[in-house]
C-alpha positions as a Markdown table, in Angstrom:
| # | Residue | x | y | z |
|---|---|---|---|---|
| 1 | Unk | -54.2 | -63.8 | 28.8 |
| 2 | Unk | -51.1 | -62.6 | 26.8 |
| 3 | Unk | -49.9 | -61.0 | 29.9 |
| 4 | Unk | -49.9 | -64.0 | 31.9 |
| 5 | Unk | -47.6 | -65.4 | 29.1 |
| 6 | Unk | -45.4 | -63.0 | 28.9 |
| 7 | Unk | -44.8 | -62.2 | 32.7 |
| 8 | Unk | -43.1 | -65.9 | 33.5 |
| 9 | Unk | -40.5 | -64.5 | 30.8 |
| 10 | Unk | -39.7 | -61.2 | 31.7 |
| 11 | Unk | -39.3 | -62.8 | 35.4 |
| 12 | Unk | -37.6 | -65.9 | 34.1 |
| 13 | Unk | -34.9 | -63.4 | 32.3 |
| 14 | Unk | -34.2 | -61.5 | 35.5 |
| 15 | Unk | -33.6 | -64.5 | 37.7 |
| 16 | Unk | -31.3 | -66.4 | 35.0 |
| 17 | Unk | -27.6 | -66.1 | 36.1 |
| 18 | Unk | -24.8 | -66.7 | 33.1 |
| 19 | Unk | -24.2 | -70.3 | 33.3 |
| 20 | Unk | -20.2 | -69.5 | 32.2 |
| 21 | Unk | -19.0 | -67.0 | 33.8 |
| 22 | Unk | -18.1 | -67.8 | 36.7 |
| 23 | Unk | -15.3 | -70.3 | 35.6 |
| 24 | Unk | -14.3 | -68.2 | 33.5 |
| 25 | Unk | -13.7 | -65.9 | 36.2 |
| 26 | Unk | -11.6 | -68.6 | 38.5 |
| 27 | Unk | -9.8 | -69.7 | 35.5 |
| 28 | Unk | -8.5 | -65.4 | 34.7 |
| 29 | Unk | -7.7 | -65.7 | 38.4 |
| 30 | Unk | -6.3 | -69.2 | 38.3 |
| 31 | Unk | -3.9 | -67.2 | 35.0 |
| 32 | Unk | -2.9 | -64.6 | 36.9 |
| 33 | Unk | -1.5 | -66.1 | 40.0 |
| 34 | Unk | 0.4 | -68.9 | 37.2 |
| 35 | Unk | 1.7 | -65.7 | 35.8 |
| 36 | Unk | 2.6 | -63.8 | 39.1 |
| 37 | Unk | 4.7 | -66.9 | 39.9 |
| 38 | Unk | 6.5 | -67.1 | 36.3 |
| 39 | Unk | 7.1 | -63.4 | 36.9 |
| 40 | Unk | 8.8 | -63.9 | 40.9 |
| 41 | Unk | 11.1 | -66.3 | 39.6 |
| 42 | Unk | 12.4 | -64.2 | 36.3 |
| 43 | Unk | 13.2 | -61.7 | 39.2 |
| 44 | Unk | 14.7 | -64.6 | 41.7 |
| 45 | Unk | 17.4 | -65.3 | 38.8 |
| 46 | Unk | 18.1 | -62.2 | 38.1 |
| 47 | Unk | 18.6 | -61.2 | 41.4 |
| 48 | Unk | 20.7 | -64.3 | 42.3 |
| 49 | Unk | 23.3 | -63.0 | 39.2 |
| 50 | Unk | 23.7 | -59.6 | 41.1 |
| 51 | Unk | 24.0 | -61.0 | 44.6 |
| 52 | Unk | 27.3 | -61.1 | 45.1 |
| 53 | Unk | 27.1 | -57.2 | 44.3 |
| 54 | Unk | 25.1 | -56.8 | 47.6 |
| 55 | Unk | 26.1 | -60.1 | 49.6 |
| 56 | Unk | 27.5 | -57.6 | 52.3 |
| 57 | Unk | 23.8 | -55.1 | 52.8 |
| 58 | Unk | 21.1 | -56.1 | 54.7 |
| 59 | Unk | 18.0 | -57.5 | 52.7 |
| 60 | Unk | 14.2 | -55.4 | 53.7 |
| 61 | Unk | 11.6 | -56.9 | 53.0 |
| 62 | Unk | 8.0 | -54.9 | 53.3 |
| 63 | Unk | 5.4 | -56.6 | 55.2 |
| 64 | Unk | 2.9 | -56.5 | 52.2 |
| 65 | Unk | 5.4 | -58.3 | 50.3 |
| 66 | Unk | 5.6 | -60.7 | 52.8 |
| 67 | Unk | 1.5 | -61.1 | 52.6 |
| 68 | Unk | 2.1 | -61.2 | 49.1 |
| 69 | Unk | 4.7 | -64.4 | 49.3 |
| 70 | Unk | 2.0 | -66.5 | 52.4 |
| 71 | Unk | -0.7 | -66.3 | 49.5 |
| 72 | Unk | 1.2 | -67.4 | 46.6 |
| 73 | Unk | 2.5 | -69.8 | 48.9 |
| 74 | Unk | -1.2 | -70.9 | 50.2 |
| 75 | Unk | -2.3 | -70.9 | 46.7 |
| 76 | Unk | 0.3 | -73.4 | 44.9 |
| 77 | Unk | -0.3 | -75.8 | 47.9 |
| 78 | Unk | -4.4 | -75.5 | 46.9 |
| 79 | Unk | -3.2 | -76.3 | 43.3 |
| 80 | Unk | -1.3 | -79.0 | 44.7 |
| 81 | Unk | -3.8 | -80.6 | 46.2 |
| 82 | Unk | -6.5 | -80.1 | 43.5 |
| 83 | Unk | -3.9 | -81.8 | 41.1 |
| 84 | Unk | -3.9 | -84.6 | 43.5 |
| 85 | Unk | -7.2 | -85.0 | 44.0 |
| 86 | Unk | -7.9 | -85.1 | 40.3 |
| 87 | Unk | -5.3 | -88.0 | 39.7 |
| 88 | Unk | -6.7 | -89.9 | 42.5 |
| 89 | Unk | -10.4 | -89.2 | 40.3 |
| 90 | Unk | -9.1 | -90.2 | 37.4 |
| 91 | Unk | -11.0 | -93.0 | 36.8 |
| 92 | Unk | -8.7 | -93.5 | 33.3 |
């Protein structure tokens, strides 16, 4: 009898998944592009002040960098259009 109790637990605890932890895991991720993006453009100004240092040598730009650039790209226009579609929600 008391093992037929205590079974259901022990198999309820294995299948229960943390209800949190996966937004708190798109919200870390969500952070670190935001802060990927802060960072790019502190490097953007500072290069712009030394550009006329280097306005006559070719600019290289590595192919992962370039992957690097499409996905921020690709992600701000998600965040875009999640913004949107959370005004156009708003039922306030």
């Amino acid at each position: 009898m008391k093992e037929e109790v205590v079974r259901p637990r022990a198999q309820d605890r294995e299948e229960r998944k943390p209800k949190y932890i996966q937004n708190l895991m798109k919200k870390a991720e969500q952070r670190k592009w935001e802060q990927e993006i802060v960072y790019e453009r502190k490097l953007v100004k500072e290069r712009s002040k030394e550009d006329h240092l280097y306005a006559d040598k070719d600019k290289f730009v590595t192919s992962a960098y370039k992957r690097k650039l499409a996905e921020q790209a690709k992600w701000m226009e998600e965040e875009r259009l999640r913004q949107l579609r959370e005004e156009k929600e708003d039922v306030s």
